[in-house]
Each structure stands twice: as C-alpha cells, then as structure tokens.
C-alpha positions in Angstrom: 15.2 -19.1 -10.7 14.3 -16.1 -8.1 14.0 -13.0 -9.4 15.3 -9.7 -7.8 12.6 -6.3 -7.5 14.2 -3.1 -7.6 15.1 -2.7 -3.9 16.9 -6.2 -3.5 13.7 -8.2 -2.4 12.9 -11.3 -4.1 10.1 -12.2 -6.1 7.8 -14.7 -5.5 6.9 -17.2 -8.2 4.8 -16.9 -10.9 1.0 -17.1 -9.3 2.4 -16.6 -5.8 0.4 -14.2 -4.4 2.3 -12.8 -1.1 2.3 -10.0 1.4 5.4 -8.2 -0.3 4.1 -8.4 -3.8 1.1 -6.7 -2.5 3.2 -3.9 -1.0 4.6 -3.6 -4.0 2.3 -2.8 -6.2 0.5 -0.3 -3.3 4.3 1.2 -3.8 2.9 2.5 -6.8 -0.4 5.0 -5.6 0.6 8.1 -4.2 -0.9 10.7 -2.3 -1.1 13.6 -5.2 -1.1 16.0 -2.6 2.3 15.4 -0.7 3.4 13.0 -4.0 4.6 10.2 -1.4 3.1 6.6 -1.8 0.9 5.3 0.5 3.6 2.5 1.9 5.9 5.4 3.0 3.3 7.5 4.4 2.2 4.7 6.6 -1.3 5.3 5.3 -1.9 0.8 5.2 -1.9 -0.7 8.2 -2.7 -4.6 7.3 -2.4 -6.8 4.4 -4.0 -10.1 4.8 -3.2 -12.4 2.1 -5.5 -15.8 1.7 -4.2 -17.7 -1.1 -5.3 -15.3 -4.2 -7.6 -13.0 -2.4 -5.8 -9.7 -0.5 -7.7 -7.8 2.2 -6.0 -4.6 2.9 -7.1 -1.7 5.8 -5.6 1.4 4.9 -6.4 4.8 6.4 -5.8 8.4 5.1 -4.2 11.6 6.6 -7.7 12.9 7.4 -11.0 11.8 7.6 -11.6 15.1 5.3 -8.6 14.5 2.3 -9.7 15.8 -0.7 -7.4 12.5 -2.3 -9.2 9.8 -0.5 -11.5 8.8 -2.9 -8.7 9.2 -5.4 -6.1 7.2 -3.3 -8.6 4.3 -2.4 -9.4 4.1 -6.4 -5.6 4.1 -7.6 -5.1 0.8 -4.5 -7.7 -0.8 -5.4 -6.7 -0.5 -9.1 -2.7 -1.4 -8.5 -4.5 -4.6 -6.4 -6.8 -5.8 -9.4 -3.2 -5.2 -11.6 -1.5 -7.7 -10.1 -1.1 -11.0 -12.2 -3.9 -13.9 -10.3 -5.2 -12.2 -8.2 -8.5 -13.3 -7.1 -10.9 -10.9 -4.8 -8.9 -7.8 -3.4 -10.8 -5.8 -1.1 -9.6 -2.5 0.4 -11.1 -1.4 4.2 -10.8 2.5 5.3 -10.0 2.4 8.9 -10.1 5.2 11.0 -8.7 3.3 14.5 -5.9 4.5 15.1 -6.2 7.8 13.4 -2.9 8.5 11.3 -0.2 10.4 12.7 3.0 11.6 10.8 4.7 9.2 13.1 3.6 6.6 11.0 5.7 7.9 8.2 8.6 5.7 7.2 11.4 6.7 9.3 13.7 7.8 6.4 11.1 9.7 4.7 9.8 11.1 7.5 13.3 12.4 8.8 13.8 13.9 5.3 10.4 15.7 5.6 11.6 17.1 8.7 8.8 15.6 10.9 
C-alpha cells in the first residue's frame, strides 16, 4: 500500500531510502533568520542518494551567516532522523554562490524578490 506525504507525493517503502524522502525531511530545518526552510530558499543544491547513504551539498545565503553553523547542524540532524539511513554526509559549497533567484518561485514571488 503507498502512502501519501502532506503535499500529495508518495512515500517510498519502508527502508527505501530516496531523493524525495531526503528533501523531506531537509523540509524541516529552517533558516531562523528569514524562518523559510532550506528547500524553499534553494540553499541545497544536490542530493545524491547511494542505497542508504545521502550525500547532500548545500550552500548558505552568505559565506558570513550567523545561522550556518546552526542550519548545517539541524540538516545534518533531520538526515541522521530518517528511519535506515546509513552514512549521511552534508558538503557546504560555495560554487555557485546563492542568489535569491534560487528561491522557490512561489516563495520567492511572495517575498517580493
């Protein structure tokens, strides 16, 4: 039986470790500053997903944010969380640098960028 995630997508089986359940649970850390998660604010770039080990390069709005340290803790945490997971590893990129343009569309469009 296929379960249904808020938002309509489906669930993967039990100990099926996939790209969208690691979204997901990234879904839930937020940047306390602007209170957005890090999905929405286009702040992770790549998800790389290699049976039940996750490799994810994120960035942040600044090389000098006050919250990175914060924000990498509460990914890597919300990674570790998810049920069979096996090594989850979180990269801070820098190339390219972030923009507001990588803000979800809707999101952005409400912030008024």
């Amino acid at each position: 039986m296929t379960q249904i995630a808020d938002g309509g997508a489906a669930l993967p089986a039990p100990g099926q470790l996939t790209e969208d359940l690691v979204r997901l649970a990234l879904r839930r850390v937020k940047d306390p500053e602007l209170n957005l998660n890090i999905i929405d604010l286009g702040l992770v770039y790549e998800i790389r997903v290699d049976g039940n080990n996750v490799d994810v390069d994120m960035s942040l709005t600044s090389p000098g944010c006050p919250s990175g340290p914060e924000i990498m803790g509460d990914a890597e945490q919300q990674l570790q969380a998810i049920e069979g997971i096996g090594n989850a590893m979180v990269h801070l990129v820098w190339s390219p640098m972030w923009t507001p343009d990588r803000i979800e569309p809707r999101v952005r469009a409400y912030l008024g960028f």
